[in-house]
N, C-alpha and C positions, 0 to 999 in steps of 0.2 A: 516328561512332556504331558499335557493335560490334555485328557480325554477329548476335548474338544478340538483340539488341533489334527486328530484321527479323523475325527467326522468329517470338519470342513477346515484341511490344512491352510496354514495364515499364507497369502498372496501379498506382493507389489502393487500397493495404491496406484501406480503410475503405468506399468506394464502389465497387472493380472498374472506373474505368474507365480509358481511357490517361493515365498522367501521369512528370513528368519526374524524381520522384523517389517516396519510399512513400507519401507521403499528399499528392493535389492541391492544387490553390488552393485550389477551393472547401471542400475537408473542412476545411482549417486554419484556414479564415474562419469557418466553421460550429461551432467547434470549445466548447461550452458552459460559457465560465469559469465560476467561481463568483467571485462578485466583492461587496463590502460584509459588513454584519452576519454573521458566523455564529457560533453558541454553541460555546465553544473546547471545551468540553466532548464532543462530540457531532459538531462539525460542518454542523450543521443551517442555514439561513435564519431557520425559525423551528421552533417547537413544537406538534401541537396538543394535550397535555395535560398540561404538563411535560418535562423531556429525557430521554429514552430510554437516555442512558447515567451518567445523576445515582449508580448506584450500581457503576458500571463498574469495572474494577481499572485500566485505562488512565485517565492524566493529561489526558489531550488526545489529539483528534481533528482530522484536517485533510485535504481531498483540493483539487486545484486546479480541479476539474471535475467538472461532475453525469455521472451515468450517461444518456448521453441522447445520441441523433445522433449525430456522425461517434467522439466519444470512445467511445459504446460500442461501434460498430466496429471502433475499433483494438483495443479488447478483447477481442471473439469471433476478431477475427485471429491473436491470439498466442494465446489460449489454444487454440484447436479449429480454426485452418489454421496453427498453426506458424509465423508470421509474425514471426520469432525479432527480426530485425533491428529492429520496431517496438518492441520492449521500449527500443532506446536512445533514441526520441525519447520514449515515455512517461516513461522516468527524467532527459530533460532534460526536460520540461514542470514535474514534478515540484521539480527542483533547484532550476531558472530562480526559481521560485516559494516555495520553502520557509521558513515560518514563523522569523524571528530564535529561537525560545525550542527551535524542532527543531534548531538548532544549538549554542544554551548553554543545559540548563535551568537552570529558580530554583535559585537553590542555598535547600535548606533547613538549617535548625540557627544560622544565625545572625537578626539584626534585622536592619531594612530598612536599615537607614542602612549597615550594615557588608556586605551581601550585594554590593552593585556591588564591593567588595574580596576577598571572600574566593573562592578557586580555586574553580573549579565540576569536576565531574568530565565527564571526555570520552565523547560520547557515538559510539552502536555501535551502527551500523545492524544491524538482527533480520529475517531474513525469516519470514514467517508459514511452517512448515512444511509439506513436501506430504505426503497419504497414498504410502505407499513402491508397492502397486500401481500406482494411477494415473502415479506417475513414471515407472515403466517402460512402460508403455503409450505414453506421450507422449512421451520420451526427454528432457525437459527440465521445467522448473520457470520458471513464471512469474515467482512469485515472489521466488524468489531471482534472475532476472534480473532487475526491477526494482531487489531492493537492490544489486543490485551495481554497475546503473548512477548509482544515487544517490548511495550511499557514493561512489564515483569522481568526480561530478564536485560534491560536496558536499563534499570533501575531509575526508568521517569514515570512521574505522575500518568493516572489515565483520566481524558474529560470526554462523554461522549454529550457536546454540548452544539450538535448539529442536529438539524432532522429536515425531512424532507418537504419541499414545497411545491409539488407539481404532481403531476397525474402517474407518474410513473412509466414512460414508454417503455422497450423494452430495449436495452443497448447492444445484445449480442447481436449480431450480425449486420448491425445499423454501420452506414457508411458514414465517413469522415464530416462532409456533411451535414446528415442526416443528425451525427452526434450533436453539432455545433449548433443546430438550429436552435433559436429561439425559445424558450419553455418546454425544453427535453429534459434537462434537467434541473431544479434546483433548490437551496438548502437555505437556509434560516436559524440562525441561533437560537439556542433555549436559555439563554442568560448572556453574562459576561465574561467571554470567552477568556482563554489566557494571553499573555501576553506574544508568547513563544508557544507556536505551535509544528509540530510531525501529524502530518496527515497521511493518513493508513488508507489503502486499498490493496487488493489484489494485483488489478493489472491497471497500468500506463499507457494506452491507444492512444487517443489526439489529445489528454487532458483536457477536454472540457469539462469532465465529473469535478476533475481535482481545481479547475480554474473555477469552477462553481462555487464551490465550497470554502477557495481561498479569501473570494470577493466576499460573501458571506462574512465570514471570520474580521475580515480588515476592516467594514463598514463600522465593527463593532467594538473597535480599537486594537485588534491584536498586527505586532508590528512586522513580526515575521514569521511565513508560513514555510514547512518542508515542506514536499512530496513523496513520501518512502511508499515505493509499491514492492511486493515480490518479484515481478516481472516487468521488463518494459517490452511492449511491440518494437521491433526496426522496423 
């Protein structure tokens, strides 16, 4: 055992308490898949008035995990204790699990019968981009470390060909709202985006970050966006 693990024995990113690698037994037992029915649209279980992103500029939504218990732990870990190293087991949970169609989408422009034939284009994982303050503050980007653990072991391309176009308010604890409002957030290509894109975040609230970023993307020819976060809110 290495002397340093005397001094200050290695802890659960998610619970704080001693364990033998970053996240315990127990936290990985506890760990809140989402599992059956969800609206591909949205990502939801269910609805309760309709889907919430029925007029979304993203194609599809998908997290492999509610925001809830030991997963949202790993997520206040890497974001606000720099618990850099848990970004690679959220991009394997992520990978592990990734939807067939986040890997080849439909190809459009042809019929049914002839789309299982015809090349689809390769798709390119996007990180949601970060306000450029706060990344200095922080020294790192969640975000982009998630897609970059995806792409790696998803074996797709990575484009971080988004950045940020607006003053940066601050989202946590902003209401639904409050998110949606008008120039909260918004994103702007650095080029010619791909054609086929997985757009990365952490967490899935009302999607507006990810409707932001999709609209972005589309304006600029790309025909189909995912939304793959770690978490979704119910």
């Amino acid at each position: 055992m290495p002397v340093v693990d005397f001094i200050a024995p290695p802890v659960c990113v998610a619970c704080r308490r001693p364990a033998s690698g970053q996240i315990c037994a127990d936290c990985l037992r506890g760990l809140p898949w989402l599992r059956g029915h969800r609206c591909p649209r949205c990502g939801l279980p269910r609805h309760r008035s309709g889907c919430p992103a029925a007029s979304a500029a993203f194609d599809r939504a998908w997290a492999p995990l509610a925001y809830e218990g030991s997963a949202r732990e790993l997520v206040r870990a890497l974001k606000f204790r720099a618990a850099l190293p848990v970004a690679g087991v959220m991009a394997a949970h992520m990978a592990a699990n990734l939807p067939a169609d986040f890997r080849r989408p439909p190809f459009r422009g042809a019929p049914p019968e002839a789309a299982a034939l015809a090349p689809r284009p390769a798709i390119a994982v996007v990180p949601v981009p970060p306000h450029r303050g706060r990344l200095r503050r922080r020294g790192f980007d969640p975000a982009a470390l998630l897609a970059a653990g995806l792409a790696e072991r998803a074996g797709l391309s990575l484009s971080a060909c988004l950045k940020r176009a607006d003053r940066g308010r601050r989202q946590v604890g902003a209401g639904r709202a409050q998110r949606r409002s008008a120039g909260r957030f918004a994103a702007v290509t650095t080029g010619l985006p791909p054609r086929a894109v997985v757009l990365v975040d952490d967490v899935h609230t009302t999607g507006a970050t990810l409707d932001a970023c999709a609209h972005a993307l589309k304006e600029r020819g790309t025909d189909w966006v995912g939304a793959a976060t770690y978490v979704r809110t119910l």
